[in-house]
Predicted model as a PDB file, atoms N, CA, C, CB and O in Angstrom, pLDDT in the B-factor column:
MODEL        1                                                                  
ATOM      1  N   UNK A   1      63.406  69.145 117.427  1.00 57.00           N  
ATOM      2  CA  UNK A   1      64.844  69.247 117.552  1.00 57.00           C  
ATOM      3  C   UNK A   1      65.550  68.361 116.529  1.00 57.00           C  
ATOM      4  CB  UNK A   1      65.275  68.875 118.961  1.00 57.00           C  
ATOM      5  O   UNK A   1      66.549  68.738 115.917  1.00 57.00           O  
ATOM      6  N   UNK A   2      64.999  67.200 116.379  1.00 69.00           N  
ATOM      7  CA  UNK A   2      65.452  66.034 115.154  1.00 69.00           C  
ATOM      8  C   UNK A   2      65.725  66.673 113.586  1.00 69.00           C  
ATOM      9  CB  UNK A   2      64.041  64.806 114.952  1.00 69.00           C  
ATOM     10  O   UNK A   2      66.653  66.626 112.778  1.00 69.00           O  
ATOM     11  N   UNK A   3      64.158  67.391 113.644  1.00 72.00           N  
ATOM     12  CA  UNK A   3      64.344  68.205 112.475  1.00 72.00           C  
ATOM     13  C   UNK A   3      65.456  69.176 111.844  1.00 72.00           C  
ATOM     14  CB  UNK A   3      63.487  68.833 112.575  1.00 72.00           C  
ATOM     15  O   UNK A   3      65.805  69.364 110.678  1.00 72.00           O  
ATOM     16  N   UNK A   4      65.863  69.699 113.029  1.00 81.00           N  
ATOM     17  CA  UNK A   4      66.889  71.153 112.805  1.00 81.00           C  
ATOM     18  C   UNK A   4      68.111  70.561 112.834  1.00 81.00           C  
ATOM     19  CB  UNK A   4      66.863  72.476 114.054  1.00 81.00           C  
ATOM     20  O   UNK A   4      69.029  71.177 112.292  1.00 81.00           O  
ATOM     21  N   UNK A   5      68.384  69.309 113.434  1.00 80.00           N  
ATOM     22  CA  UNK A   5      69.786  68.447 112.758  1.00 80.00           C  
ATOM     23  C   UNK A   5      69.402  68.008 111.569  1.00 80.00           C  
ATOM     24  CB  UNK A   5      70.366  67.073 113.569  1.00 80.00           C  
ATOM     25  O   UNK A   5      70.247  68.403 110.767  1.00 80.00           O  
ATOM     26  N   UNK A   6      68.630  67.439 111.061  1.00 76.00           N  
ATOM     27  CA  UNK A   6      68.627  66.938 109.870  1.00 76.00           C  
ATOM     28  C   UNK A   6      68.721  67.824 108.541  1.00 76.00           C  
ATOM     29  CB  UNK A   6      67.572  66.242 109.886  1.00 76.00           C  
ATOM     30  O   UNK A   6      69.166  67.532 107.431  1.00 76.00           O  
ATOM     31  N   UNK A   7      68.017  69.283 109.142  1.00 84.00           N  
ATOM     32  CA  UNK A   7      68.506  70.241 108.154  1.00 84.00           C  
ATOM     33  C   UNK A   7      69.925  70.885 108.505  1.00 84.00           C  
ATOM     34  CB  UNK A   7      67.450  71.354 108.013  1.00 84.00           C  
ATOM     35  O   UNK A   7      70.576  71.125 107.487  1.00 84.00           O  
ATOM     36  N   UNK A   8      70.405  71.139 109.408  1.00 89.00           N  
ATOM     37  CA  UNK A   8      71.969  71.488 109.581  1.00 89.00           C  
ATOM     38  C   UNK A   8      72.861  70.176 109.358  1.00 89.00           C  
ATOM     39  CB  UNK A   8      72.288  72.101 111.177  1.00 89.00           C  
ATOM     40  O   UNK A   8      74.045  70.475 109.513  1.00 89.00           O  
ATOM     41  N   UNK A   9      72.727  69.139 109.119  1.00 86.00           N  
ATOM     42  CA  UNK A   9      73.212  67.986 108.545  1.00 86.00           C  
ATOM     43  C   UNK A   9      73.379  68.157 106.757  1.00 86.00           C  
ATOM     44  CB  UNK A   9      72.138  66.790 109.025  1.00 86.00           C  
ATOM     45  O   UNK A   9      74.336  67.714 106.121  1.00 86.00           O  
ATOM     46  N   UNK A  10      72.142  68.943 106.137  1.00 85.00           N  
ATOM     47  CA  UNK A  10      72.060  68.723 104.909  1.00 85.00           C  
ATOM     48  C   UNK A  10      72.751  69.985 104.310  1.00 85.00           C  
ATOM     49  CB  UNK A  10      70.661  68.439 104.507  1.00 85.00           C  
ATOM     50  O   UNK A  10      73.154  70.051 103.149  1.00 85.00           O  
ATOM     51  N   UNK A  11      72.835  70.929 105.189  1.00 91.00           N  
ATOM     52  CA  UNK A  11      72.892  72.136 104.411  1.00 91.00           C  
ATOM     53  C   UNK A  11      75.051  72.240 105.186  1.00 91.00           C  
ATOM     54  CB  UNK A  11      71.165  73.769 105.064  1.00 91.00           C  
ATOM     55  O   UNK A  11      75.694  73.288 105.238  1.00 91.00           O  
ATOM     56  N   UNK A  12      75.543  70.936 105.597  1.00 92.00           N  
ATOM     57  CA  UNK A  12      76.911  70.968 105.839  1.00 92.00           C  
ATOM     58  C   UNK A  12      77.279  70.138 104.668  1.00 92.00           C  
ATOM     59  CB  UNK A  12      77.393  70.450 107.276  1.00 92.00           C  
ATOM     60  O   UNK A  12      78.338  70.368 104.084  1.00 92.00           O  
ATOM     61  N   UNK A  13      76.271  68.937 104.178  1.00 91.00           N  
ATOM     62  CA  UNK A  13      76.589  68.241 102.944  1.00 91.00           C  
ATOM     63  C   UNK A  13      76.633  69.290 102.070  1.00 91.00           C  
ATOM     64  CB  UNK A  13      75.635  67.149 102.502  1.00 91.00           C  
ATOM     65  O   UNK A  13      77.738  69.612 101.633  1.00 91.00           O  
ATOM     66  N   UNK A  14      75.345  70.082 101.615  1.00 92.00           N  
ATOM     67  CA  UNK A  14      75.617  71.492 100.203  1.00 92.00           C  
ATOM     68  C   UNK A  14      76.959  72.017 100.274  1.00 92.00           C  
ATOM     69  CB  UNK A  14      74.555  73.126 100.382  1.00 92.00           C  
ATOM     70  O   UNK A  14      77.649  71.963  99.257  1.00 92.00           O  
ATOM     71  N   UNK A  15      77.501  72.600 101.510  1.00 95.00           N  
ATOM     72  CA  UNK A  15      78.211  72.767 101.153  1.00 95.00           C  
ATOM     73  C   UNK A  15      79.964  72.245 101.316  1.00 95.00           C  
ATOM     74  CB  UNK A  15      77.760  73.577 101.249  1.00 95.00           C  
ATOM     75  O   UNK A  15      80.927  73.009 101.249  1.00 95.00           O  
ATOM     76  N   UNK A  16      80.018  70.757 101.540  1.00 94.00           N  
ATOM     77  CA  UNK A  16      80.904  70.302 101.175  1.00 94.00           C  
ATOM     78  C   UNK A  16      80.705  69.686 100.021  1.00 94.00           C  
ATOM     79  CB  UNK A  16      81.340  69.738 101.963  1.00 94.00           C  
ATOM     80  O   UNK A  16      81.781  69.543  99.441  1.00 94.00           O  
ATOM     81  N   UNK A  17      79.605  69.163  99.295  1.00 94.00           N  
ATOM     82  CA  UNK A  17      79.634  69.097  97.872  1.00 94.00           C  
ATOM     83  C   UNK A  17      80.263  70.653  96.926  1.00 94.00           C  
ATOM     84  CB  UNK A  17      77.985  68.724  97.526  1.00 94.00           C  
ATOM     85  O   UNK A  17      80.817  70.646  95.826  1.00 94.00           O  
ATOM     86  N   UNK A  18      80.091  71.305  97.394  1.00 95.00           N  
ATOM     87  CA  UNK A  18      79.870  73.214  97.059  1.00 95.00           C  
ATOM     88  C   UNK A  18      81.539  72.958  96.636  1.00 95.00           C  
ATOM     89  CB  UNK A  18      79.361  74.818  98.921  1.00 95.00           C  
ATOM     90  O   UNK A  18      82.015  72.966  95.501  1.00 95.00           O  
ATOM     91  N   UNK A  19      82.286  72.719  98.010  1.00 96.00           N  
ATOM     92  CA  UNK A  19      83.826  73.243  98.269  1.00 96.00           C  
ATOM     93  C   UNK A  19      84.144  72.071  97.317  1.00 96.00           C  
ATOM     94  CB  UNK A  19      84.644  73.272 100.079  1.00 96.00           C  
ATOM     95  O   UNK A  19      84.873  72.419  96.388  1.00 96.00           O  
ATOM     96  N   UNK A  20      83.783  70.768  97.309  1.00 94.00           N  
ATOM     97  CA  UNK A  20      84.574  69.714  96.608  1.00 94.00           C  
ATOM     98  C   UNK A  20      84.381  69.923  94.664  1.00 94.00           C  
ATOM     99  CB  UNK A  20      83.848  68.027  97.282  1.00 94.00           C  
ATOM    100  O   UNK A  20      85.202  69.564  93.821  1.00 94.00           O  
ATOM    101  N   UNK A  21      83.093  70.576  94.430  1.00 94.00           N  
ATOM    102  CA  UNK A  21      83.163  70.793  92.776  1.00 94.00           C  
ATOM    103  C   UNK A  21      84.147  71.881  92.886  1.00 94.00           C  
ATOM    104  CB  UNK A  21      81.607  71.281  91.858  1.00 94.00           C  
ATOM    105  O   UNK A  21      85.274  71.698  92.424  1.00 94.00           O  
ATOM    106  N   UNK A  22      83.880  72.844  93.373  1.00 95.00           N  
ATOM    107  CA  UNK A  22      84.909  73.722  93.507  1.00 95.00           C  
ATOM    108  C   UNK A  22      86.180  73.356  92.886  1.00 95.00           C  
ATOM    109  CB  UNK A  22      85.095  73.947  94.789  1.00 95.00           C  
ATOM    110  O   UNK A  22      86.619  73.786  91.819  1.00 95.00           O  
ATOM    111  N   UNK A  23      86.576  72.736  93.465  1.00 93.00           N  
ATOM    112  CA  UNK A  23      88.008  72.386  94.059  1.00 93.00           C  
ATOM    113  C   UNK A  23      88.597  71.104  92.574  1.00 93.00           C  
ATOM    114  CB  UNK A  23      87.756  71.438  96.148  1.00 93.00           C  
ATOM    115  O   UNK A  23      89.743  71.090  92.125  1.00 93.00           O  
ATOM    116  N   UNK A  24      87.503  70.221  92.119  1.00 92.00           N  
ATOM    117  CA  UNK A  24      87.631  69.555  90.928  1.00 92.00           C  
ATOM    118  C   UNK A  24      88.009  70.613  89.687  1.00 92.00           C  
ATOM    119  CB  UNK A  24      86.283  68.776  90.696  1.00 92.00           C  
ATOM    120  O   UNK A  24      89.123  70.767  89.187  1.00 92.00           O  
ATOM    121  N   UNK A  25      86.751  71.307  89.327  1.00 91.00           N  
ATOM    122  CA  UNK A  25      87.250  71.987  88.483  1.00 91.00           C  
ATOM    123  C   UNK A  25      88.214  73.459  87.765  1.00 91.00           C  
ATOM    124  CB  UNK A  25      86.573  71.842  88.345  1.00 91.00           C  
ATOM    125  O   UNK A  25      88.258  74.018  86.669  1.00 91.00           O  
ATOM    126  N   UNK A  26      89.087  73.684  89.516  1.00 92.00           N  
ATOM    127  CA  UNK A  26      90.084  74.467  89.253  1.00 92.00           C  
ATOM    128  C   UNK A  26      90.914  74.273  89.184  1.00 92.00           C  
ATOM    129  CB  UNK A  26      90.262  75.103  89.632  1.00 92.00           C  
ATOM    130  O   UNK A  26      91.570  75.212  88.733  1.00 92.00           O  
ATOM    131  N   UNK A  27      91.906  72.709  89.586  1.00 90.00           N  
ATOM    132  CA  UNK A  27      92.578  72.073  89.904  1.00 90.00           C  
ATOM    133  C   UNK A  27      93.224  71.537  88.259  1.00 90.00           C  
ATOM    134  CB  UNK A  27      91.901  71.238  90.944  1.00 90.00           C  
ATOM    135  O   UNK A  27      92.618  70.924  87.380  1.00 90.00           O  
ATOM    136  N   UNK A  28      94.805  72.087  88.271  1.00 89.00           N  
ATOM    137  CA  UNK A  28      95.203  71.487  86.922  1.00 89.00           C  
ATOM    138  C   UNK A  28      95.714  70.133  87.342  1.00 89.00           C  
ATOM    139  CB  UNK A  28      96.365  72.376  86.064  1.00 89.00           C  
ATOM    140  O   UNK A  28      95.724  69.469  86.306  1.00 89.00           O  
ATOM    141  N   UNK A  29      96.068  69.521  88.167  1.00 88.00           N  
ATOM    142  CA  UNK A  29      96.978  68.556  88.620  1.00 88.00           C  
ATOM    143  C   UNK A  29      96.756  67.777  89.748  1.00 88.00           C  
ATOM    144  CB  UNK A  29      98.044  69.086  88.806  1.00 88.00           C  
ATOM    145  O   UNK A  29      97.136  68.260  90.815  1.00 88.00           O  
ATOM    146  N   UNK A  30      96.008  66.224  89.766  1.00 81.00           N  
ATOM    147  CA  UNK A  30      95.374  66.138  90.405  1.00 81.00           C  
ATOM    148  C   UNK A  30      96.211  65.121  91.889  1.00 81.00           C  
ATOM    149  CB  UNK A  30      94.258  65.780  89.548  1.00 81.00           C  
ATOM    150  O   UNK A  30      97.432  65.130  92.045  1.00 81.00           O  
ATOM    151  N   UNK A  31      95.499  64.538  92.576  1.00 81.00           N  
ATOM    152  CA  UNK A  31      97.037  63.938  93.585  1.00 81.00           C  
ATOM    153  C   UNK A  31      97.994  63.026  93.145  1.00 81.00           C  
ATOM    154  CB  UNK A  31      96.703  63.133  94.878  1.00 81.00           C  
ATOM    155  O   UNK A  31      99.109  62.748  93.586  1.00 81.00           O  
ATOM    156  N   UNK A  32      97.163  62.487  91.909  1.00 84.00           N  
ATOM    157  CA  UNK A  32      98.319  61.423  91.495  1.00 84.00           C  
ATOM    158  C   UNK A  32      99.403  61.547  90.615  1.00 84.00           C  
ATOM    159  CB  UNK A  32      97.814  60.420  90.979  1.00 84.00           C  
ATOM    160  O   UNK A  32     100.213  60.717  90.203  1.00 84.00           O  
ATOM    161  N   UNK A  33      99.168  63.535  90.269  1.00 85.00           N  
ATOM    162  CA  UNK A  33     100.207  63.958  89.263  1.00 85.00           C  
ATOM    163  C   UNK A  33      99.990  63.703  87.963  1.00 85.00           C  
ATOM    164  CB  UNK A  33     101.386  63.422  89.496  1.00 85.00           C  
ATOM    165  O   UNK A  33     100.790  63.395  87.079  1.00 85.00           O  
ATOM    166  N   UNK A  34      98.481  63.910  87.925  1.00 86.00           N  
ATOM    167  CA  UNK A  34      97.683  63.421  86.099  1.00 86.00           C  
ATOM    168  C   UNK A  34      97.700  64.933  86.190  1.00 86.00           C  
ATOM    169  CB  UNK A  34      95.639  62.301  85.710  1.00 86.00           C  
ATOM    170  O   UNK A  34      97.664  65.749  87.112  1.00 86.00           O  
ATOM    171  N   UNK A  35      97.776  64.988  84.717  1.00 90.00           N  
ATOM    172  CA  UNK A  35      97.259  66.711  84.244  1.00 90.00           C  
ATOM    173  C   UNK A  35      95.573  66.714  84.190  1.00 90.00           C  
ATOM    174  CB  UNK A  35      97.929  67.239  82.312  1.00 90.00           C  
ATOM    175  O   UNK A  35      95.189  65.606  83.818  1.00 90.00           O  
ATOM    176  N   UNK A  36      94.947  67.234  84.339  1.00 89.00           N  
ATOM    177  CA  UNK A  36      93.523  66.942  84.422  1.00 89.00           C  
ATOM    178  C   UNK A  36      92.869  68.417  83.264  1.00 89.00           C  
ATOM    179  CB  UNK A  36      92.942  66.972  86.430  1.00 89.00           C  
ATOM    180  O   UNK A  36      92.878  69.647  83.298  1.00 89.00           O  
ATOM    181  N   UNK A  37      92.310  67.200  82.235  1.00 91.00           N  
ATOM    182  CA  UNK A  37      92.058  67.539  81.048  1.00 91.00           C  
ATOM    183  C   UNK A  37      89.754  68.204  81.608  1.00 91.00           C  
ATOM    184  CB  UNK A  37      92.589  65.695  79.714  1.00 91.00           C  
ATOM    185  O   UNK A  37      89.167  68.335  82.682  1.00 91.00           O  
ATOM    186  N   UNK A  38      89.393  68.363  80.325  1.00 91.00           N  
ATOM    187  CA  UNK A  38      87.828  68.601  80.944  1.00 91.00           C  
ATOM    188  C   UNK A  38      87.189  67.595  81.045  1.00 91.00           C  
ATOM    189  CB  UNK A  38      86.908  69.419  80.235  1.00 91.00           C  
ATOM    190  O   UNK A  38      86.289  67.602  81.885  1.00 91.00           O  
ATOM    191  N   UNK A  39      87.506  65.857  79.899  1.00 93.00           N  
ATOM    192  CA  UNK A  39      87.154  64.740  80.511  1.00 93.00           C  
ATOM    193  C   UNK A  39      87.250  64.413  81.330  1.00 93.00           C  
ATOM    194  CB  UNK A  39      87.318  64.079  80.286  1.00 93.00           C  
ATOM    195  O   UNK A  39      86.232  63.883  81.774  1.00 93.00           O  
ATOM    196  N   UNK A  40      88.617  64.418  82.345  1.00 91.00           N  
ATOM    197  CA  UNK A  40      88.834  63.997  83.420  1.00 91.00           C  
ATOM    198  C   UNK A  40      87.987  64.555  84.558  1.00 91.00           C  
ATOM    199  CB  UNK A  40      90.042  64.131  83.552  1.00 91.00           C  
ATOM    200  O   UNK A  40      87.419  63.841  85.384  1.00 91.00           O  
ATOM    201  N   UNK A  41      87.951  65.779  84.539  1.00 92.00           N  
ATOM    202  CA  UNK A  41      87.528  66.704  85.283  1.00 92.00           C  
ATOM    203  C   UNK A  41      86.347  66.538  85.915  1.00 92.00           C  
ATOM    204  CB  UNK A  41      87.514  67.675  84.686  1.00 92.00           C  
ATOM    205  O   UNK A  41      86.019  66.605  87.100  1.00 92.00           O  
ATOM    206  N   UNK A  42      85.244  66.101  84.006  1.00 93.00           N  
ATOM    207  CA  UNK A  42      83.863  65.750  84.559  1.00 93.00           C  
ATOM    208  C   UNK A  42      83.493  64.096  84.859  1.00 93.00           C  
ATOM    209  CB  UNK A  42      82.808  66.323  83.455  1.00 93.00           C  
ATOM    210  O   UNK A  42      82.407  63.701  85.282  1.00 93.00           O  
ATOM    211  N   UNK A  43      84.572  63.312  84.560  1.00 93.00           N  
ATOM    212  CA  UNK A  43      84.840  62.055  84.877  1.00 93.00           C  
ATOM    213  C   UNK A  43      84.570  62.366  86.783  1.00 93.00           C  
ATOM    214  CB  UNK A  43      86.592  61.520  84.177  1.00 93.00           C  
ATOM    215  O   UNK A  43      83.584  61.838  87.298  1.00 93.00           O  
ATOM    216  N   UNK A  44      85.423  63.140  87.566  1.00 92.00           N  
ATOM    217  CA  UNK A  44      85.368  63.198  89.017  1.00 92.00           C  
ATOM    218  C   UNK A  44      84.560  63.917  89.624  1.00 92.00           C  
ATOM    219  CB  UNK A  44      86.359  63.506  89.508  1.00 92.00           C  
ATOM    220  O   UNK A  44      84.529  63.923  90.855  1.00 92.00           O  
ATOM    221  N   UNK A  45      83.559  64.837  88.697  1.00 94.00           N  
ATOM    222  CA  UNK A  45      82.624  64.970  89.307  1.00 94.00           C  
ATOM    223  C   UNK A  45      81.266  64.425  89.132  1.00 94.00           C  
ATOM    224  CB  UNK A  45      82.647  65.918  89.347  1.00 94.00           C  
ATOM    225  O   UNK A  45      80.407  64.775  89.942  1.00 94.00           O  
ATOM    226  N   UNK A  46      80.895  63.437  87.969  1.00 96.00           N  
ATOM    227  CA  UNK A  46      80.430  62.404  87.971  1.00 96.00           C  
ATOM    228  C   UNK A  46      80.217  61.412  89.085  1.00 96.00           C  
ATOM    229  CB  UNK A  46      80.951  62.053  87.229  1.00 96.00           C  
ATOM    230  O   UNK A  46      79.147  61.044  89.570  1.00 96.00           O  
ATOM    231  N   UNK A  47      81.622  60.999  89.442  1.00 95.00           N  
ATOM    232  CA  UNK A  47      81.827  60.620  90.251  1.00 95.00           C  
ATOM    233  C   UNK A  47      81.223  61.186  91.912  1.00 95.00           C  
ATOM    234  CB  UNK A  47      82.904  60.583  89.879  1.00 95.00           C  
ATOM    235  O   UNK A  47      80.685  60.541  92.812  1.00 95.00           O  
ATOM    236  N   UNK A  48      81.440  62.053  91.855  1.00 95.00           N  
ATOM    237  CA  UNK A  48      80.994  62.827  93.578  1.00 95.00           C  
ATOM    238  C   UNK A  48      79.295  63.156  93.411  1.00 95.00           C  
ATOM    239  CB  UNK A  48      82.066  64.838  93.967  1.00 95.00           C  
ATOM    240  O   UNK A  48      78.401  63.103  94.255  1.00 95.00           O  
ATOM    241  N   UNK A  49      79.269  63.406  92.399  1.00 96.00           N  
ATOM    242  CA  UNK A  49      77.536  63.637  92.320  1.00 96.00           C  
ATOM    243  C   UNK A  49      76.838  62.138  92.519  1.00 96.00           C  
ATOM    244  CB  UNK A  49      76.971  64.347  90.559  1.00 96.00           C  
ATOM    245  O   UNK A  49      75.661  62.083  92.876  1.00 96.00           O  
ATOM    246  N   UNK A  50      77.458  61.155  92.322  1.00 97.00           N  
ATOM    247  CA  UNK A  50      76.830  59.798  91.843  1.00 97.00           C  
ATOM    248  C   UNK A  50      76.988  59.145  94.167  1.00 97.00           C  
ATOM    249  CB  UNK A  50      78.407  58.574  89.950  1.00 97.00           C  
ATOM    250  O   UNK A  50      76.356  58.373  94.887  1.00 97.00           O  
ATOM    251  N   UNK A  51      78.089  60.009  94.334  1.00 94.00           N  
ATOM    252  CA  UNK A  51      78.354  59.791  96.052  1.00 94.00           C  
ATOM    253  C   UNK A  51      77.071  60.306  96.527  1.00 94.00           C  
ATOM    254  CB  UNK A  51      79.775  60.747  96.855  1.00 94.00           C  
ATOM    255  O   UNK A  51      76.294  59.652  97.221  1.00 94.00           O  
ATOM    256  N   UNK A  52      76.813  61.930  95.985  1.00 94.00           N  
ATOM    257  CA  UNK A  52      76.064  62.588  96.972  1.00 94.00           C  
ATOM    258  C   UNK A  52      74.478  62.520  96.922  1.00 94.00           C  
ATOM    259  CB  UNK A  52      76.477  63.933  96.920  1.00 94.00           C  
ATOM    260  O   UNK A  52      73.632  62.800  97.771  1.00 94.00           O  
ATOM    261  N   UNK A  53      74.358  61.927  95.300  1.00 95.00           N  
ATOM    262  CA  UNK A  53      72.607  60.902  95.371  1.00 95.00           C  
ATOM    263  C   UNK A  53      72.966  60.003  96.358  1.00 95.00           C  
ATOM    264  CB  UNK A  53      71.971  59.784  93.745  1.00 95.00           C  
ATOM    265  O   UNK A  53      72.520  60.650  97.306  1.00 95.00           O  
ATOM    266  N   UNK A  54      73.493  58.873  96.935  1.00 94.00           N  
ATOM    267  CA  UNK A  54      73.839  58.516  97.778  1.00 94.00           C  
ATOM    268  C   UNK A  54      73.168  59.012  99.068  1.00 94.00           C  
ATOM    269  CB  UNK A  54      74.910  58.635  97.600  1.00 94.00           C  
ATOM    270  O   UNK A  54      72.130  58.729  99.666  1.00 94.00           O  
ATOM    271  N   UNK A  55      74.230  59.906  99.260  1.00 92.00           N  
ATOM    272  CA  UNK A  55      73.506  60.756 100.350  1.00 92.00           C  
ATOM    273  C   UNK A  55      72.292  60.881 100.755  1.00 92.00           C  
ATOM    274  CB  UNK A  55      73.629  61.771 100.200  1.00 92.00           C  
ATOM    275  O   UNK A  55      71.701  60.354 101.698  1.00 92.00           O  
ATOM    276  N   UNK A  56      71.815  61.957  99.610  1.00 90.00           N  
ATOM    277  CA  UNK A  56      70.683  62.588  99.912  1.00 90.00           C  
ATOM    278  C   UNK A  56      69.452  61.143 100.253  1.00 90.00           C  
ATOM    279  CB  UNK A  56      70.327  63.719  98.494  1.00 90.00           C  
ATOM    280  O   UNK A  56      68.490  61.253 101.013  1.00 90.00           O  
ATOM    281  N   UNK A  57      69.860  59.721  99.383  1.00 93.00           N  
ATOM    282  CA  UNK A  57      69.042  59.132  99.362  1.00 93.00           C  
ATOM    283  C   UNK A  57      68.623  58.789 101.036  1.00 93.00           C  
ATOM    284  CB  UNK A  57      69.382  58.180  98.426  1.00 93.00           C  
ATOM    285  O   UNK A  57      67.553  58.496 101.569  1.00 93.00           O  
ATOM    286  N   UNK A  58      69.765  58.947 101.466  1.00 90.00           N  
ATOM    287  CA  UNK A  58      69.887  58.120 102.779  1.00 90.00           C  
ATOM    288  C   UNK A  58      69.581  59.294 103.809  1.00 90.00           C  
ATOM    289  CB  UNK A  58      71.517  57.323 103.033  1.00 90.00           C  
ATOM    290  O   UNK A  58      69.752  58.844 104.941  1.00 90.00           O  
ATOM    291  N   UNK A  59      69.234  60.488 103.842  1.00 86.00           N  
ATOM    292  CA  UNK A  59      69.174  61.564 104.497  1.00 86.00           C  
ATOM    293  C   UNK A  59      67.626  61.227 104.017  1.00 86.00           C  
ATOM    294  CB  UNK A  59      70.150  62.966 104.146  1.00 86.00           C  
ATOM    295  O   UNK A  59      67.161  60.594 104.964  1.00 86.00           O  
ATOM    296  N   UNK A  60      66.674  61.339 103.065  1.00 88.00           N  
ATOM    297  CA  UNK A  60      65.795  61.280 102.671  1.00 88.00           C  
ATOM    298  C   UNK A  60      64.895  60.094 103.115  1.00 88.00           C  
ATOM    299  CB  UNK A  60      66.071  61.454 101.631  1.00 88.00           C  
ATOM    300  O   UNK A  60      63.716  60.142 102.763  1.00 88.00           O  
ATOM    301  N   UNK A  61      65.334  59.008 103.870  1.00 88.00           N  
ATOM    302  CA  UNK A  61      65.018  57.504 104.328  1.00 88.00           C  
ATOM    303  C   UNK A  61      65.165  58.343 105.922  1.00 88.00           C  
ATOM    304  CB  UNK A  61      66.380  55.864 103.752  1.00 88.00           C  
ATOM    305  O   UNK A  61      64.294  58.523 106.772  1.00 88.00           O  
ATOM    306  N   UNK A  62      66.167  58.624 105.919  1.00 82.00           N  
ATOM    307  CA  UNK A  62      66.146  59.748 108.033  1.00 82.00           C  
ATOM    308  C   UNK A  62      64.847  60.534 108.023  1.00 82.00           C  
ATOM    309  CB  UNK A  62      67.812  61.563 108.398  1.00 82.00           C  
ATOM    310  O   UNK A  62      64.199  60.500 109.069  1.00 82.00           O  
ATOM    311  N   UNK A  63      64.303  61.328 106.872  1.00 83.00           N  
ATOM    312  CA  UNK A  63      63.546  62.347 107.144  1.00 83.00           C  
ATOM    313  C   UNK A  63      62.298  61.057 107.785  1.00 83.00           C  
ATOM    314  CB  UNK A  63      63.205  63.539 105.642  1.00 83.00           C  
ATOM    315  O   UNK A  63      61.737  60.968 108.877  1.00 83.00           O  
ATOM    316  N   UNK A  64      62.223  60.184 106.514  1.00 85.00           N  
ATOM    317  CA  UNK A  64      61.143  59.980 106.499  1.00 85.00           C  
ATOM    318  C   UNK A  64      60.487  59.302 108.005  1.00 85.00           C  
ATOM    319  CB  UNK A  64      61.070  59.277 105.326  1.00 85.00           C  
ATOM    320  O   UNK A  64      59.312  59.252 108.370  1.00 85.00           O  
ATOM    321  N   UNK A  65      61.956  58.731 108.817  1.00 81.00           N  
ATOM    322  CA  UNK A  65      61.953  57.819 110.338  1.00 81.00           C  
ATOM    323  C   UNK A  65      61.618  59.179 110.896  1.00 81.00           C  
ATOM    324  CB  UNK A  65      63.633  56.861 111.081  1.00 81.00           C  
ATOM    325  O   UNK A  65      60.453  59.289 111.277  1.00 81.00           O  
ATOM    326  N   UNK A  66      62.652  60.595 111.069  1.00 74.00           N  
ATOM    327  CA  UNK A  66      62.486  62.032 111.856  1.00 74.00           C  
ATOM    328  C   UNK A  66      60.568  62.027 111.785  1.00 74.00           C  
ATOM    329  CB  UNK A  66      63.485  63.737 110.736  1.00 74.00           C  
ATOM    330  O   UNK A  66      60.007  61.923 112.876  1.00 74.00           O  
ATOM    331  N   UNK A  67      59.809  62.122 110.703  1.00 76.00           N  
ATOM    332  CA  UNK A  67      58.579  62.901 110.535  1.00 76.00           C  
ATOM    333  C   UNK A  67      57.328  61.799 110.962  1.00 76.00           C  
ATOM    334  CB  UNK A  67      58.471  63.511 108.850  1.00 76.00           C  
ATOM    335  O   UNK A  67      56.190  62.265 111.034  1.00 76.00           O  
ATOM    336  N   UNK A  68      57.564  60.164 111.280  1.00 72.00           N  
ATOM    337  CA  UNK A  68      57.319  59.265 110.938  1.00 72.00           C  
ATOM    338  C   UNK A  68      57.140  59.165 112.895  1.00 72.00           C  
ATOM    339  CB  UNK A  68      58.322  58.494 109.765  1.00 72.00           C  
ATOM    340  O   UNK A  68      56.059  59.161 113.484  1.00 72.00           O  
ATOM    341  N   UNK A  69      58.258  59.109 113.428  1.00 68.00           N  
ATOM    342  CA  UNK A  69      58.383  59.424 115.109  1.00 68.00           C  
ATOM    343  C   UNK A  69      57.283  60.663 115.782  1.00 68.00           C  
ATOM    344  CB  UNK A  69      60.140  60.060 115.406  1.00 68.00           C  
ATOM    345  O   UNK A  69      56.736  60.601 116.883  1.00 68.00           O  
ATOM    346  N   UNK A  70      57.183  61.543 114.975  1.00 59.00           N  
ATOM    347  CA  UNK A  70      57.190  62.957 114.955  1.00 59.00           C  
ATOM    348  C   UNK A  70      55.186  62.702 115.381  1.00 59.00           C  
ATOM    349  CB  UNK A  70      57.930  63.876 113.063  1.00 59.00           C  
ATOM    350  O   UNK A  70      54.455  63.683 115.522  1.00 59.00           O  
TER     351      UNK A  70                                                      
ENDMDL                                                                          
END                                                                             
């Protein structure tokens, strides 16, 4: 049962990483009212990819406690 959260946990991260690149690179104007050029653009998703290693690292440290119990 541990297992099937940890994969419906990961596959709600895909795709809110999914909706958030999305959403970076269609976006001319960003909240603070910058025009958002293609530096900028890949400046913030730099940024969110550098969050979601993060993640995975720490989802990847769960598996290993989930399979480890198991």
């Amino acid at each position: 049962m541990k297992l099937k959260v940890w994969w419906l946990s990961n596959l709600i991260w895909l795709i809110i990483f999914s909706i958030l690149s999305f959403v970076i690179f269609i976006r001319k104007v960003d909240g603070a009212g910058t025009i958002q050029t293609p530096a900028t653009k890949l400046a913030a998703f730099i940024v969110l990819v550098i969050f979601f290693i993060f993640i995975v690292l720490t989802q990847l440290v769960l598996l290993l406690f989930v399979k480890h119990r198991k």
